[in-house]
Backbone bond lengths (Angstrom), bond angles and torsions (degrees), N, CA, C in turn:
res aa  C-N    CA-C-N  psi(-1)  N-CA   C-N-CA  omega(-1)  CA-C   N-CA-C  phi
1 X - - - 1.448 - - 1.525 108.68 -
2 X 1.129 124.80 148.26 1.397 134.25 -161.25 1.640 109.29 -103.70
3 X 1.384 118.94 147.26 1.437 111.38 -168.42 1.556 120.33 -46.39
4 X 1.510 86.87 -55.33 1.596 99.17 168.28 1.553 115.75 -44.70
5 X 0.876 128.92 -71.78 1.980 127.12 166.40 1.249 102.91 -23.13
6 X 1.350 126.29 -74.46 1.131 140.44 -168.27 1.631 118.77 -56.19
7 X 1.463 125.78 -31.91 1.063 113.02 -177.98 2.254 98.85 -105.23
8 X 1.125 105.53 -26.20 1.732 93.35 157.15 1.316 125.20 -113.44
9 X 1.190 114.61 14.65 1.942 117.61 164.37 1.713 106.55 67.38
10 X 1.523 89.03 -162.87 1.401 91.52 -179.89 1.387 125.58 -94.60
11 X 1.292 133.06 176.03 1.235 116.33 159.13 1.390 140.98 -3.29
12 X 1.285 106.96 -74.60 1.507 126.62 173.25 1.824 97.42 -42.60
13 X 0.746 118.35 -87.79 1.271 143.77 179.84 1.832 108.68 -44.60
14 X 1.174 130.47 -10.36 1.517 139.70 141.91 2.019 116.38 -71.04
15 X 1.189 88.41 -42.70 1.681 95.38 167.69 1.381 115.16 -69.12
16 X 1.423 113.79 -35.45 1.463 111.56 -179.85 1.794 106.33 -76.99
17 X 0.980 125.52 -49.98 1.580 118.82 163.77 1.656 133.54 -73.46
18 X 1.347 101.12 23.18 1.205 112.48 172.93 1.776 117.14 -75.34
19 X 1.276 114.78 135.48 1.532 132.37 -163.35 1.727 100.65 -56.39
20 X 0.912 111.32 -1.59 1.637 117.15 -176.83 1.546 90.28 -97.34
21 X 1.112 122.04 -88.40 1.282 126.81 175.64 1.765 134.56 -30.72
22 X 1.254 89.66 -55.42 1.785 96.50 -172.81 1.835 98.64 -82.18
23 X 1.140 96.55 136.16 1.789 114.92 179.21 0.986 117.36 38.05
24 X 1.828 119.77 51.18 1.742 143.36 179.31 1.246 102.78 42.23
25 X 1.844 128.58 69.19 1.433 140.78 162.98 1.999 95.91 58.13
26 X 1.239 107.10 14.24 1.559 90.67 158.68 1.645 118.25 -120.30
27 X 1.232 106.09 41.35 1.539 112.20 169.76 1.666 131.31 -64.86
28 X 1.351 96.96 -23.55 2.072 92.54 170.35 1.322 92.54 -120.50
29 X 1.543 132.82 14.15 1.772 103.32 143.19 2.010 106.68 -82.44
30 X 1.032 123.95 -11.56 1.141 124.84 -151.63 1.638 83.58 -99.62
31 X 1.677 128.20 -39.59 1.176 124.08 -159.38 1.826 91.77 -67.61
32 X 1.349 110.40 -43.47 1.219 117.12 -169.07 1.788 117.18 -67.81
33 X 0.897 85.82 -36.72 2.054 98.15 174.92 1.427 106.24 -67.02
34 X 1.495 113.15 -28.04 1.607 101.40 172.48 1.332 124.23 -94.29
35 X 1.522 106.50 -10.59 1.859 134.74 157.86 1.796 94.12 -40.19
36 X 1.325 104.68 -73.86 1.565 115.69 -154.79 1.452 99.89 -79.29
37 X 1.474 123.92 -12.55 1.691 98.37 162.35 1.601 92.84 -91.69
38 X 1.251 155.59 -48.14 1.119 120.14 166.43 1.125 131.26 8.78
39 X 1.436 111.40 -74.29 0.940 153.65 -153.24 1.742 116.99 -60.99
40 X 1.512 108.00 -53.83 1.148 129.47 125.55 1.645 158.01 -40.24
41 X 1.414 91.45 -18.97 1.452 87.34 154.83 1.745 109.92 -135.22
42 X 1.298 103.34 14.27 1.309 92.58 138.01 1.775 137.07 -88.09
43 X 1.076 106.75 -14.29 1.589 107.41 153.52 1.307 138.73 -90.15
44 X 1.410 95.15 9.25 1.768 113.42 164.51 1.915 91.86 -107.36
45 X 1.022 121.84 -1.43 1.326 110.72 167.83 1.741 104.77 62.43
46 X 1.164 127.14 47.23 0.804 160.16 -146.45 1.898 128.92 -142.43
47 X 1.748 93.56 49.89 1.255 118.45 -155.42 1.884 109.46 -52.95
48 X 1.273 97.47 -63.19 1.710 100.34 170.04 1.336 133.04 -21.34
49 X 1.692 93.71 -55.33 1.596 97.88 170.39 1.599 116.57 -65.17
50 X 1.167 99.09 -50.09 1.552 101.31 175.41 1.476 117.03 -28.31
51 X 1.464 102.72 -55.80 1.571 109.21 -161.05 1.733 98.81 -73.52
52 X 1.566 120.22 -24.60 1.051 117.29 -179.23 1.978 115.70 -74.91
53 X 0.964 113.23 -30.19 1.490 113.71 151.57 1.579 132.96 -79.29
54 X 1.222 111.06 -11.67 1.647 114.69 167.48 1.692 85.89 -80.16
55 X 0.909 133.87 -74.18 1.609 136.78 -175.59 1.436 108.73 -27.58
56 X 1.220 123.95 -61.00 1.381 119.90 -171.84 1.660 113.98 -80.39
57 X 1.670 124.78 -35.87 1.143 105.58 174.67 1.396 111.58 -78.16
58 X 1.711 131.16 4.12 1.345 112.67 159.99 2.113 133.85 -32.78
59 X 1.608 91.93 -42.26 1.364 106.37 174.31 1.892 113.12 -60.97
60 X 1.486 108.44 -34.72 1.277 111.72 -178.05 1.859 110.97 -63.15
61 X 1.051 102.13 -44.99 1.890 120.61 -168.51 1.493 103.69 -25.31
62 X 1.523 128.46 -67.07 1.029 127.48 -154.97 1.327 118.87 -93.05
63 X 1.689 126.16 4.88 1.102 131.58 171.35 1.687 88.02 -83.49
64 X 1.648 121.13 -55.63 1.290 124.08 -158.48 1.521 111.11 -67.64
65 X 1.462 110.05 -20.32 1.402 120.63 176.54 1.958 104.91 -67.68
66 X 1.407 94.99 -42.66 1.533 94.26 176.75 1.380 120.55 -73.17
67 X 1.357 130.29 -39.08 1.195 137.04 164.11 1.646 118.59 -44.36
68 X 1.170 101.75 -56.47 1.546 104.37 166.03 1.586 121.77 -60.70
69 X 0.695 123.21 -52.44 1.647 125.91 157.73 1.385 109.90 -26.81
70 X 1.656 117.45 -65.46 1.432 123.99 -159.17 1.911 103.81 -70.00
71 X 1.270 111.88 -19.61 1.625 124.60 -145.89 1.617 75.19 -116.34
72 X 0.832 165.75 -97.38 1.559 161.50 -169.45 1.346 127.45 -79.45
73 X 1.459 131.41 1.10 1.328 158.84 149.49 1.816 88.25 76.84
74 X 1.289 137.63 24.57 1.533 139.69 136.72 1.165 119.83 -127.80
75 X 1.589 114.76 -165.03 1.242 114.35 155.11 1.396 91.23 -169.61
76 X 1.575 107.42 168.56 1.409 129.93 -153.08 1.485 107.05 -139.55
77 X 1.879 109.49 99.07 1.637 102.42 -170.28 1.124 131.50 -50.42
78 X 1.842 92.91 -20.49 2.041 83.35 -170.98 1.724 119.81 -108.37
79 X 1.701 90.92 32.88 1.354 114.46 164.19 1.807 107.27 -79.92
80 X 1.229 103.50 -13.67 1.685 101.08 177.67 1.578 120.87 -92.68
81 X 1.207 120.89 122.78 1.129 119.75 -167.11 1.486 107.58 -79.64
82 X 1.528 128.49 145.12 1.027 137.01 147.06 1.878 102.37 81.66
């Protein structure tokens, strides 16, 4: 199975992380709110936290990966930070 498969599954499992569904259709404001505390404690140098928001918006990625797709009909991986 290929990374891509592997990190958004199959079908079934694209419907289940769909921006409607995951965190009541606010899944890439939420992916993004954990972008900008990133963001924030990486300028407190403040690595832990960091890793603790790359960790949690992992769950956000593939709704926001789909959203972007539907809203610009691609997307571009190394538009994702971190």
């Amino acid at each position: 199975m290929g990374f891509l498969s592997k990190l958004f599954g199959s079908k079934e499992e694209e419907i289940y992380y769909s921006p409607d569904r995951l965190a009541g259709g606010k899944a890439t404001d939420t992916y993004f709110d954990l972008l900008n505390e990133l963001e924030e404690w990486q300028s407190k140098k403040k690595y832990s936290k960091m890793l603790e928001c790359c960790s949690k918006s992992l769950q956000y990625l593939p709704a926001f990966v789909t959203h972007a797709v539907k809203e610009s009909g691609s997307f571009i991986i190394c538009s994702i930070p971190g």
